[in-house]
PDB file of N, CA, C and O in Angstrom:
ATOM      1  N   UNK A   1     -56.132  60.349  12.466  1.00  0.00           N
ATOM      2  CA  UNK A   1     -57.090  59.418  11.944  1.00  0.00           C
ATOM      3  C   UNK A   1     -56.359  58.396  11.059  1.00  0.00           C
ATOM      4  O   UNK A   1     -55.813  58.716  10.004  1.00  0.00           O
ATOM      5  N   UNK A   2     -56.380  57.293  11.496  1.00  0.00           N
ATOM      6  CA  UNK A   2     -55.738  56.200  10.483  1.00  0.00           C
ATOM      7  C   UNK A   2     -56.832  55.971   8.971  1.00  0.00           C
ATOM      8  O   UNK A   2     -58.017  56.284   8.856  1.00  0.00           O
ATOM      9  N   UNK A   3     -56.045  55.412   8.098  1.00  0.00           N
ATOM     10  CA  UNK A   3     -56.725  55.257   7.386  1.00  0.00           C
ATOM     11  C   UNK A   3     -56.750  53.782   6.443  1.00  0.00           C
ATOM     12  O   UNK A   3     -56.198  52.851   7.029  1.00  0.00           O
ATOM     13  N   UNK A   4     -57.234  53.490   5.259  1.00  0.00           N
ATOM     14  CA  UNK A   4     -56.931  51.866   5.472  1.00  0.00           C
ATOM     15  C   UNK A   4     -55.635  51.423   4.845  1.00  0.00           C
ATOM     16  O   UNK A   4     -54.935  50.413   4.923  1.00  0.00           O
ATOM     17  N   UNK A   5     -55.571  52.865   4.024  1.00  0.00           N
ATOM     18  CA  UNK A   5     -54.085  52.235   3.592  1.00  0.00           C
ATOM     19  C   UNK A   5     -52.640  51.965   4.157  1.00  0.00           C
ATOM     20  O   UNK A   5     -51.793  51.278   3.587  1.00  0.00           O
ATOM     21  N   UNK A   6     -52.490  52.588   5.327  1.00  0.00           N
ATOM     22  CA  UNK A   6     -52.001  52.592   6.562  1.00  0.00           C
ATOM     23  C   UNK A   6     -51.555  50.978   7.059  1.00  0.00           C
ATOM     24  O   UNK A   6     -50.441  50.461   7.146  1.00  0.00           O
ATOM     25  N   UNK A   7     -52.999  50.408   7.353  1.00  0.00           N
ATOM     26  CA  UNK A   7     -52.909  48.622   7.355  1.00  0.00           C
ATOM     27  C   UNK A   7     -52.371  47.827   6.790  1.00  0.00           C
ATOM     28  O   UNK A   7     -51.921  46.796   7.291  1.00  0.00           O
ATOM     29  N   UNK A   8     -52.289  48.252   5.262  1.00  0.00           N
ATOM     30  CA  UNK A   8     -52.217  46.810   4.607  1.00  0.00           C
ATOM     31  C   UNK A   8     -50.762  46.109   4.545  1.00  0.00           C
ATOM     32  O   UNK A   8     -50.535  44.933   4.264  1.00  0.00           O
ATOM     33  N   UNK A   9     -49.750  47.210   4.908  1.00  0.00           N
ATOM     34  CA  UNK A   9     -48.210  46.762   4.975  1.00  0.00           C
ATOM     35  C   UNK A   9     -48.298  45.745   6.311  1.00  0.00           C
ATOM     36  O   UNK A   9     -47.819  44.617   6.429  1.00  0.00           O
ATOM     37  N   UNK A  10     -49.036  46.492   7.227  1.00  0.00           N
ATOM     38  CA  UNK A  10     -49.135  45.244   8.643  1.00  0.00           C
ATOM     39  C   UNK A  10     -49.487  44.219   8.281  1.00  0.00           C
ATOM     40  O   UNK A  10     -48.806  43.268   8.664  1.00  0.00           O
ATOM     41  N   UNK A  11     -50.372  44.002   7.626  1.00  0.00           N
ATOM     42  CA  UNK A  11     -51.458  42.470   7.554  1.00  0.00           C
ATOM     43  C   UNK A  11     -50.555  41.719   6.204  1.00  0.00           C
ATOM     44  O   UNK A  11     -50.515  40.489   6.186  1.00  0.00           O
ATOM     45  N   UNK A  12     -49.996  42.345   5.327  1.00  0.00           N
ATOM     46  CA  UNK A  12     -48.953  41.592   4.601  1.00  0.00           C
ATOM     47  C   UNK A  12     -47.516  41.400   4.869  1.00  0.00           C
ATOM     48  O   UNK A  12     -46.755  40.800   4.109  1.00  0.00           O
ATOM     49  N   UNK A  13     -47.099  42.088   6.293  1.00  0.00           N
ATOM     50  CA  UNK A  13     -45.578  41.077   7.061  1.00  0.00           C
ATOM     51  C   UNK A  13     -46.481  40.278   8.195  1.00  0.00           C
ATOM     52  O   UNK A  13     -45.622  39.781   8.923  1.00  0.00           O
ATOM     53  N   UNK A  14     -47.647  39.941   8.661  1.00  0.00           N
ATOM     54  CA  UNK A  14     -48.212  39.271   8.940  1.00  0.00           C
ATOM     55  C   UNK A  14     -48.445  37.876   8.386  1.00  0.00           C
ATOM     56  O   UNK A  14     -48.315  36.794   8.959  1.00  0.00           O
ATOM     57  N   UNK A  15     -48.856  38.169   7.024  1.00  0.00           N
ATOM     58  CA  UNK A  15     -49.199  36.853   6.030  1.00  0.00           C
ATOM     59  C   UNK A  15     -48.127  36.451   5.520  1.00  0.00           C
ATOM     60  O   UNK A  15     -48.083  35.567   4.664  1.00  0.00           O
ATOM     61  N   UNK A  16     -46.977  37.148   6.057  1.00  0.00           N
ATOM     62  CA  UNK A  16     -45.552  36.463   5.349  1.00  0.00           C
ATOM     63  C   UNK A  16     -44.793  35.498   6.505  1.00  0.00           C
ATOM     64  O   UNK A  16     -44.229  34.418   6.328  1.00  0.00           O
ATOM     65  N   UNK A  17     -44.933  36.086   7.461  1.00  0.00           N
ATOM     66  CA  UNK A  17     -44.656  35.893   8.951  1.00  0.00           C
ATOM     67  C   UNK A  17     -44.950  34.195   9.209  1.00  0.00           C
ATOM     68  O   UNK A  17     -44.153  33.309   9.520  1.00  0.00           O
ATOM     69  N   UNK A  18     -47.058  34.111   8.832  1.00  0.00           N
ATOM     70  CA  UNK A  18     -47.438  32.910   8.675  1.00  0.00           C
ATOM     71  C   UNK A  18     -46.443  32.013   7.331  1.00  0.00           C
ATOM     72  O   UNK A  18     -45.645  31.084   7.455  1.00  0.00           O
ATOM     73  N   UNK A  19     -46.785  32.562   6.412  1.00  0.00           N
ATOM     74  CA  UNK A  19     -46.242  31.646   5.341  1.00  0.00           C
ATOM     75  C   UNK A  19     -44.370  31.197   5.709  1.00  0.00           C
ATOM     76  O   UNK A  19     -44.096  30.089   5.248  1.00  0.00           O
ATOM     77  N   UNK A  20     -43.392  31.769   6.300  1.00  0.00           N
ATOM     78  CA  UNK A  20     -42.268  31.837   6.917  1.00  0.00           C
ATOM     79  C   UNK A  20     -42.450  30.568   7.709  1.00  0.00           C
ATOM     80  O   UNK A  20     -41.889  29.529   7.361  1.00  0.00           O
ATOM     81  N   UNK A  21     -43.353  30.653   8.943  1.00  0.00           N
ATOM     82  CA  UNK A  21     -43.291  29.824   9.799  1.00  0.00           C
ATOM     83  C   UNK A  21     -44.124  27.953   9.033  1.00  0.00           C
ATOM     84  O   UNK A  21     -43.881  26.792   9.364  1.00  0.00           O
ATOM     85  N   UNK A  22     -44.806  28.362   8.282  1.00  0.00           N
ATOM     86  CA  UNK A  22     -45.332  27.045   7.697  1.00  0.00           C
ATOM     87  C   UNK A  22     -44.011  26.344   6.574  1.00  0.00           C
ATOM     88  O   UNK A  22     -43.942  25.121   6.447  1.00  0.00           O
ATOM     89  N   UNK A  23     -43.165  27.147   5.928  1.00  0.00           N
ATOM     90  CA  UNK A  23     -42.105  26.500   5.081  1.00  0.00           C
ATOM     91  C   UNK A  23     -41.216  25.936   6.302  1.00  0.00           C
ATOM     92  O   UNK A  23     -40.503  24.936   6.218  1.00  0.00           O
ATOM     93  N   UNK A  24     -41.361  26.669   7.351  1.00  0.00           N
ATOM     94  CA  UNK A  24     -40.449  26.133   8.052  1.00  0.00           C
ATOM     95  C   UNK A  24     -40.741  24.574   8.692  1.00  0.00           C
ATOM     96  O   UNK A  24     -39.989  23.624   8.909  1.00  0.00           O
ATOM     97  N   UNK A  25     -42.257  24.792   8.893  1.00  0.00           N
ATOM     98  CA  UNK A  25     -42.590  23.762   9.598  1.00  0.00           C
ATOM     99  C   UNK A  25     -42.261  22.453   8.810  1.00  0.00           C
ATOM    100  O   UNK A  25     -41.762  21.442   9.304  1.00  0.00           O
ATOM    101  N   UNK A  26     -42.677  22.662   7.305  1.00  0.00           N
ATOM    102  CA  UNK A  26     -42.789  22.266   5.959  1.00  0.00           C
ATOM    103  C   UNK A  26     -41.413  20.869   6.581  1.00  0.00           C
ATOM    104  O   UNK A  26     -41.487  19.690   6.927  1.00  0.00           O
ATOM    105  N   UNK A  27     -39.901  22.245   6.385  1.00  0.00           N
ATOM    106  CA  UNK A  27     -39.073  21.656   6.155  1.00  0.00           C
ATOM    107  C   UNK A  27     -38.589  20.847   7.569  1.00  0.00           C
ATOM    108  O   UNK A  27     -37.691  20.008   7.508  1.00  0.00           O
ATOM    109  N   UNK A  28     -38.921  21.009   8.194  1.00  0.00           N
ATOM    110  CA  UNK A  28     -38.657  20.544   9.797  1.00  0.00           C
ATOM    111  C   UNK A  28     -39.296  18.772   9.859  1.00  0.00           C
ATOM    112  O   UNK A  28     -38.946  17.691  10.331  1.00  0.00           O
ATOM    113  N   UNK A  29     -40.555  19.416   8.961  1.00  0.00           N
ATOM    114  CA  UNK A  29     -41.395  17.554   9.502  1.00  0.00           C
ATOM    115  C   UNK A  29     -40.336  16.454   7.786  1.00  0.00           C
ATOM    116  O   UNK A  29     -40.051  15.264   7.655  1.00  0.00           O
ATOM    117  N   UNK A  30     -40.146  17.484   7.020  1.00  0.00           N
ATOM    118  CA  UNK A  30     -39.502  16.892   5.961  1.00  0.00           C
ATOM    119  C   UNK A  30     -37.992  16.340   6.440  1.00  0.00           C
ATOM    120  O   UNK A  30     -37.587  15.203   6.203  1.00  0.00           O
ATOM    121  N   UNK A  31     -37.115  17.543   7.281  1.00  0.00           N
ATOM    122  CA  UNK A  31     -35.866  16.489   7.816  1.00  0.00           C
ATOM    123  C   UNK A  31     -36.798  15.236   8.707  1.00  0.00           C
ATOM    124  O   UNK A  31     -36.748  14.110   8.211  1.00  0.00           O
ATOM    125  N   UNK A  32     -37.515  15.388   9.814  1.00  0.00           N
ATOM    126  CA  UNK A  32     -37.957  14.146  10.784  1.00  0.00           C
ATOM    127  C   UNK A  32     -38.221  13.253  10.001  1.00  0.00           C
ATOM    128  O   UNK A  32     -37.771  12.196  10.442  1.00  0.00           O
ATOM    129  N   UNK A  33     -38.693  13.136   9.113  1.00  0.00           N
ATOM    130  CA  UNK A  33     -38.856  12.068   8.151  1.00  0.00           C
ATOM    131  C   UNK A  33     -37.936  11.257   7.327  1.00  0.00           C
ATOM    132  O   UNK A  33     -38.142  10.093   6.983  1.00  0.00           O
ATOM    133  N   UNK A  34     -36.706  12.112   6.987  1.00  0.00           N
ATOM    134  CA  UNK A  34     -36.098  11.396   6.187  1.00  0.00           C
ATOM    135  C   UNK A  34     -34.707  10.936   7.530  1.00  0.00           C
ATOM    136  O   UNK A  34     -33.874  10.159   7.063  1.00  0.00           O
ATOM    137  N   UNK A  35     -34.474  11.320   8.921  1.00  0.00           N
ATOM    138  CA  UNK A  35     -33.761  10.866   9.581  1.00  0.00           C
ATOM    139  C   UNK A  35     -34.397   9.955  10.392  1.00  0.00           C
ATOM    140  O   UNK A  35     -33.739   9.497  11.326  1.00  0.00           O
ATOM    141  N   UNK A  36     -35.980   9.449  10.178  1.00  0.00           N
ATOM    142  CA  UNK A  36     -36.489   8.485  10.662  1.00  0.00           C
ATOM    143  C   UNK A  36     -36.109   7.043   9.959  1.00  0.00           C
ATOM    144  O   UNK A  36     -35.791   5.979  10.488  1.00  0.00           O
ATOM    145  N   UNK A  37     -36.301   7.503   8.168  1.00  0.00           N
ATOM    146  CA  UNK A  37     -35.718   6.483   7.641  1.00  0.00           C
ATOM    147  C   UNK A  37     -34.430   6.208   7.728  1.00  0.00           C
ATOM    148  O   UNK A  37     -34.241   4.997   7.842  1.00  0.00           O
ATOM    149  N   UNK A  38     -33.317   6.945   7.720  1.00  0.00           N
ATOM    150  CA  UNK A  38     -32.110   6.680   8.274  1.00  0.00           C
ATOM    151  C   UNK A  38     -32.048   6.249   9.006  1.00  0.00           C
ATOM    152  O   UNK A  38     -31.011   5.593   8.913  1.00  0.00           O
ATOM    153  N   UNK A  39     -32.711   5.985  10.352  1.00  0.00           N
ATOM    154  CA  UNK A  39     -32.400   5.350  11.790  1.00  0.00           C
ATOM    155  C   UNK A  39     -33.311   4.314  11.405  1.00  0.00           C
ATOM    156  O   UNK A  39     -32.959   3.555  12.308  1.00  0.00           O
ATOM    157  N   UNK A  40     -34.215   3.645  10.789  1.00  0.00           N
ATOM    158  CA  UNK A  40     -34.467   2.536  10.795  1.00  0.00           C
ATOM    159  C   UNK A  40     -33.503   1.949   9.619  1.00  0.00           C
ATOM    160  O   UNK A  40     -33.308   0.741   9.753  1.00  0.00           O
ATOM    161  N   UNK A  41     -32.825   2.569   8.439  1.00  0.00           N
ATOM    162  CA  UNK A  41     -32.351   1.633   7.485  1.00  0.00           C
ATOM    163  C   UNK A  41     -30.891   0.741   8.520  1.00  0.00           C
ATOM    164  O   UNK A  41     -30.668  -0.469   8.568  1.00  0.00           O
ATOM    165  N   UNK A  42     -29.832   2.317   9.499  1.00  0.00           N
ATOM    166  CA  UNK A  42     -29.185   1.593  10.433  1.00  0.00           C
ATOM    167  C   UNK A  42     -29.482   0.744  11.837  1.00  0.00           C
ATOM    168  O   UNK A  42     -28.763   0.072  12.576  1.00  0.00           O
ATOM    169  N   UNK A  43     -30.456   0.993  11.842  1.00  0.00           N
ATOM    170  CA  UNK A  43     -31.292  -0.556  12.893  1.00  0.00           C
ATOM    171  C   UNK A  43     -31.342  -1.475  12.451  1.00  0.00           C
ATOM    172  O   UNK A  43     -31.130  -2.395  13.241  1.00  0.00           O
ATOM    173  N   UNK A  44     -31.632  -1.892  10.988  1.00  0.00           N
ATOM    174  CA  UNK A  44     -31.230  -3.104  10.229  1.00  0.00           C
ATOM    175  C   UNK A  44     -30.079  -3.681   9.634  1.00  0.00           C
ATOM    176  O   UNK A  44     -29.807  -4.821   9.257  1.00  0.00           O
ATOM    177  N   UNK A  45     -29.192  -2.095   9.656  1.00  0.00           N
ATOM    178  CA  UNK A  45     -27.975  -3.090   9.183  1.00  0.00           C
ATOM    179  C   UNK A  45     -26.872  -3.653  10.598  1.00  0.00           C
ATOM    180  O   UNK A  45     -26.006  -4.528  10.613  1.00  0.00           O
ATOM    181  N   UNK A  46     -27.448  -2.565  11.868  1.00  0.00           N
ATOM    182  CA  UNK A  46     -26.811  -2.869  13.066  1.00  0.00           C
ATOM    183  C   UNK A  46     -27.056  -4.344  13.786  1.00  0.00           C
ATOM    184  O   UNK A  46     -26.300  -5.047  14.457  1.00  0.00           O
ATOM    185  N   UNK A  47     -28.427  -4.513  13.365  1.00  0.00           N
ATOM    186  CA  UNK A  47     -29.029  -6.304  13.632  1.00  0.00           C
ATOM    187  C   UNK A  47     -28.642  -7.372  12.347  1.00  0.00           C
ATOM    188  O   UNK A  47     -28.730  -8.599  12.300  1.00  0.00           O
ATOM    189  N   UNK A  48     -28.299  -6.638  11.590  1.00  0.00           N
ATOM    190  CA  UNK A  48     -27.705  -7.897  10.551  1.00  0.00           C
ATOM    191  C   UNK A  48     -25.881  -7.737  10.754  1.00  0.00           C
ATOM    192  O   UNK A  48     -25.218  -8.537  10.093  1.00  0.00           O
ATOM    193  N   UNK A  49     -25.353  -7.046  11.365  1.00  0.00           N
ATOM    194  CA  UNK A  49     -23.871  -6.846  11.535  1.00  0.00           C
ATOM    195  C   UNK A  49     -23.893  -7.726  12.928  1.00  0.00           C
ATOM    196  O   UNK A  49     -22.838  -8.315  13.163  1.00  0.00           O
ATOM    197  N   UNK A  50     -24.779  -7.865  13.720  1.00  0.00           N
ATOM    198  CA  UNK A  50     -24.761  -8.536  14.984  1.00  0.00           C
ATOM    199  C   UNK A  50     -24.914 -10.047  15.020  1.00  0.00           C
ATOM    200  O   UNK A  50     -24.499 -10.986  15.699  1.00  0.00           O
ATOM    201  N   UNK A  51     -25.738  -9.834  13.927  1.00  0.00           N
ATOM    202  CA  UNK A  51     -26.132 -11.935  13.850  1.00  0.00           C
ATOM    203  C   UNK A  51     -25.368 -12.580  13.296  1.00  0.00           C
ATOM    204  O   UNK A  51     -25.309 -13.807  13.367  1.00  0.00           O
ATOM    205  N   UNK A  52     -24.284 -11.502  12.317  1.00  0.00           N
ATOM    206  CA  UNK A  52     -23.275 -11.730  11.675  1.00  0.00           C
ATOM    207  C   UNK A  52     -21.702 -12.317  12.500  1.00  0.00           C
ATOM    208  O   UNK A  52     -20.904 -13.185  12.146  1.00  0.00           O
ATOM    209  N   UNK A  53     -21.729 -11.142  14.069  1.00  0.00           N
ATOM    210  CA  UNK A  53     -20.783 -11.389  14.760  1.00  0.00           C
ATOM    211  C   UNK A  53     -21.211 -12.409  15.644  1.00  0.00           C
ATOM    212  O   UNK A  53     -20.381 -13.142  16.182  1.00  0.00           O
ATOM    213  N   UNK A  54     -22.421 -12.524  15.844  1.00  0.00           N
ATOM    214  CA  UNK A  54     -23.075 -13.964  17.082  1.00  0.00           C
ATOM    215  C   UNK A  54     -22.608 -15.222  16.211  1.00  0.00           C
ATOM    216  O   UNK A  54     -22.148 -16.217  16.770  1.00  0.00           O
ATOM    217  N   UNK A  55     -22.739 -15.146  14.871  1.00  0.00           N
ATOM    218  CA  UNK A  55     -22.144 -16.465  14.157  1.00  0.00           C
ATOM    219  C   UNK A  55     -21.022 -17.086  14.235  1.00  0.00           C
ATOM    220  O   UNK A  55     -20.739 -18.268  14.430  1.00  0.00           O
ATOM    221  N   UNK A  56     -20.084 -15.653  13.966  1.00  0.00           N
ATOM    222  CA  UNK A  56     -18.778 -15.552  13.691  1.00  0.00           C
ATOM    223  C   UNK A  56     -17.928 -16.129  15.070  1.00  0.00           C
ATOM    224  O   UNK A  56     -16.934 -16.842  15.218  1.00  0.00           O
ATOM    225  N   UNK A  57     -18.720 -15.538  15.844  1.00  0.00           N
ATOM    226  CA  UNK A  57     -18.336 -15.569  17.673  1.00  0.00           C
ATOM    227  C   UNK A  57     -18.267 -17.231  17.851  1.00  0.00           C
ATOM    228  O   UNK A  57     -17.336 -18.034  17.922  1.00  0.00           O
ATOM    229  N   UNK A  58     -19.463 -17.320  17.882  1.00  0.00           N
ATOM    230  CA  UNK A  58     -19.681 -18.631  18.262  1.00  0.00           C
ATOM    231  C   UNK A  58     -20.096 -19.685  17.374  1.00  0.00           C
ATOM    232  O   UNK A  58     -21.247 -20.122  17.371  1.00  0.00           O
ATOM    233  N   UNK A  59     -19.141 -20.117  16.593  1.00  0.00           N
ATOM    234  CA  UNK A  59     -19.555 -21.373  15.190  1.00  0.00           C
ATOM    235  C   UNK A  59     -19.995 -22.876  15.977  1.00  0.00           C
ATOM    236  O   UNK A  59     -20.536 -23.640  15.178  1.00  0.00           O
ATOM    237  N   UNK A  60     -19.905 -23.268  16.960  1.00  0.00           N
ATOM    238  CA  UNK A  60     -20.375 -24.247  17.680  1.00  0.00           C
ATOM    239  C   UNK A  60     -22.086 -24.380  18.346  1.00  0.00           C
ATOM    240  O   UNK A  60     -22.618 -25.431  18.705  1.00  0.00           O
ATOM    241  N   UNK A  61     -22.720 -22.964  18.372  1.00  0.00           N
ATOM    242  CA  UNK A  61     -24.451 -22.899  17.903  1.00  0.00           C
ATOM    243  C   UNK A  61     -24.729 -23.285  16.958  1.00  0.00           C
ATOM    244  O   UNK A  61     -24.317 -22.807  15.901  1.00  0.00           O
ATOM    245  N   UNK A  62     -25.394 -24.119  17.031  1.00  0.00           N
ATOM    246  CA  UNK A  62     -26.384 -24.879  15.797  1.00  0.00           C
ATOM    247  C   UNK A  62     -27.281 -23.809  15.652  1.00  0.00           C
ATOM    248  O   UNK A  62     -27.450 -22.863  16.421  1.00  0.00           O
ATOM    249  N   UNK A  63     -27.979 -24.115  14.325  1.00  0.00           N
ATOM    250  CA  UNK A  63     -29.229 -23.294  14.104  1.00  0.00           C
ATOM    251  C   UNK A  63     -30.745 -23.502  14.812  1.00  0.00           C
ATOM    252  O   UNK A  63     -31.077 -24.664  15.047  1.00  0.00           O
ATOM    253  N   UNK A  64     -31.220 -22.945  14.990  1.00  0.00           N
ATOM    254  CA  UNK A  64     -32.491 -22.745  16.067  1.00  0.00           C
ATOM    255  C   UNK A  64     -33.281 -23.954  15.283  1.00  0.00           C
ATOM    256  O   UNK A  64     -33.173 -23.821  14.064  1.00  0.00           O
ATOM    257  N   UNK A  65     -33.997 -25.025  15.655  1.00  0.00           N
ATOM    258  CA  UNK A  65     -34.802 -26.273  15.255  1.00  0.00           C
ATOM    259  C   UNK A  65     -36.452 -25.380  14.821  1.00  0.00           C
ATOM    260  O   UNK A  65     -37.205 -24.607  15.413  1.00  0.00           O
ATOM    261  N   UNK A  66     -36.415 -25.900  13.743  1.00  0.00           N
ATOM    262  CA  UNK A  66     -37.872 -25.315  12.664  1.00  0.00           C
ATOM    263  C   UNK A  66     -39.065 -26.047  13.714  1.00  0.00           C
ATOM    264  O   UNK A  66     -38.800 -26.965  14.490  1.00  0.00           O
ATOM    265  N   UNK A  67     -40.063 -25.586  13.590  1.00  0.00           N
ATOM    266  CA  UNK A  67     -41.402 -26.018  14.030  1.00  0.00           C
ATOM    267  C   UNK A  67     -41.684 -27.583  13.949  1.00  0.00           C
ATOM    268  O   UNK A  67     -42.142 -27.887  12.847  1.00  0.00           O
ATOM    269  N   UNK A  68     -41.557 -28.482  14.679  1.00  0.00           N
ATOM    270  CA  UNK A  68     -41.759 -29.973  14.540  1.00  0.00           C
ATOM    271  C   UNK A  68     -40.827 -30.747  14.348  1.00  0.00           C
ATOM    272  O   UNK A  68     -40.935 -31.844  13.802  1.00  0.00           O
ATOM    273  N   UNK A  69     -39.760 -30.231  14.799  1.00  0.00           N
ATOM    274  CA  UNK A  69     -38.463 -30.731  14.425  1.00  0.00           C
ATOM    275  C   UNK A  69     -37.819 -30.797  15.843  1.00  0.00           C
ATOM    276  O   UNK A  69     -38.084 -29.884  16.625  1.00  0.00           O
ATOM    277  N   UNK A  70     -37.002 -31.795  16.231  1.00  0.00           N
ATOM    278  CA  UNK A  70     -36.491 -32.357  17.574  1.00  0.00           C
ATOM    279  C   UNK A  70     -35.083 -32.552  16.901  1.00  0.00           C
ATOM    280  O   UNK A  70     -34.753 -32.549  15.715  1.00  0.00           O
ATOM    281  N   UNK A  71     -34.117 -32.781  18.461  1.00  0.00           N
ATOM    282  CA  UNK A  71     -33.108 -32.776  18.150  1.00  0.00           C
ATOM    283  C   UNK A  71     -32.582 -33.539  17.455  1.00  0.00           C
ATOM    284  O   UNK A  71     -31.621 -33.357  16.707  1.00  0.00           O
ATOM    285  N   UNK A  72     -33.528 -35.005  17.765  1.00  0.00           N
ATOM    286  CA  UNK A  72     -32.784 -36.322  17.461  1.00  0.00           C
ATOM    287  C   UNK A  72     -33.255 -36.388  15.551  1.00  0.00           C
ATOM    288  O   UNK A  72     -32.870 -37.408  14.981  1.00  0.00           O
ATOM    289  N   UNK A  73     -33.875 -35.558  14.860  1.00  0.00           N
ATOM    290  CA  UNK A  73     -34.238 -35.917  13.473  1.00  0.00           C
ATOM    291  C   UNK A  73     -33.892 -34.656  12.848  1.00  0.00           C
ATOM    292  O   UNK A  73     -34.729 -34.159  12.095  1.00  0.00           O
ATOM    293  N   UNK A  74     -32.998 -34.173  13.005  1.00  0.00           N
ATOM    294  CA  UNK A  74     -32.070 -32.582  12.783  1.00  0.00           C
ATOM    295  C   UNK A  74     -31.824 -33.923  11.935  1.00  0.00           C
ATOM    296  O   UNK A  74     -31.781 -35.059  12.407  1.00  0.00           O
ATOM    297  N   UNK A  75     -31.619 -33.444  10.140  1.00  0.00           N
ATOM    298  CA  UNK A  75     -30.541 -33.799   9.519  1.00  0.00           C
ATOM    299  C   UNK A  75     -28.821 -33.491   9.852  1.00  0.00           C
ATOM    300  O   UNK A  75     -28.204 -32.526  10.301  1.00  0.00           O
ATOM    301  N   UNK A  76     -28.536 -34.524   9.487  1.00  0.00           N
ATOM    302  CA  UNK A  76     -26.713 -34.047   9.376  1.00  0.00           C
ATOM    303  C   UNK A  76     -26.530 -32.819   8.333  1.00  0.00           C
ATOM    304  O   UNK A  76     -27.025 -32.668   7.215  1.00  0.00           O
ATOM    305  N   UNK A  77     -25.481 -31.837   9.222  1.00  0.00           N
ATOM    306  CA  UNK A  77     -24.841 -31.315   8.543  1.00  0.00           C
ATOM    307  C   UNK A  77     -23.384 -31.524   7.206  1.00  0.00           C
ATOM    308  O   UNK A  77     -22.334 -32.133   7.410  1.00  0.00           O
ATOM    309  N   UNK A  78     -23.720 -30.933   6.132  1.00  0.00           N
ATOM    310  CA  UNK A  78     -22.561 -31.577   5.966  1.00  0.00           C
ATOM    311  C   UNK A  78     -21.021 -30.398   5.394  1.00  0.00           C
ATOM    312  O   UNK A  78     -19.905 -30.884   5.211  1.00  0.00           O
TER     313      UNK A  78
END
């Protein structure tokens, strides 16, 4: 005949079991998060290292003409 005291060691490596798997989860969505911001802070410095070498590359591109602006009324550079 079981009795209830029998149970309660089961149902408390049970509730540890849960609590185990939730720190884990805890810490799992906590790395995805902070290597999300890492991969966007180097997506920005990989597109600012690039516009850097498109410059560098090619100094004979002019700069892209602003909204209402034509070739022929581009101020001089000086």
């Amino acid at each position: 005949m079981k009795t209830r005291s029998t149970n309660f060691p089961r149902r408390s490596r049970g509730g540890s079991a849960v609590l185990v798997l939730l720190v884990l989860l805890t810490v799992m969505l906590i790395l995805i998060e902070v290597n999300t911001a890492a991969l966007n802070r180097l997506e920005r410095e990989v597109k600012g290292l690039e516009k850097e070498q498109v410059q560098r590359l090619n100094p004979s591109a002019k700069p892209p003409l602003r909204p209402g602006q034509t070739a022929t009324n581009r101020p001089a550079s000086r």
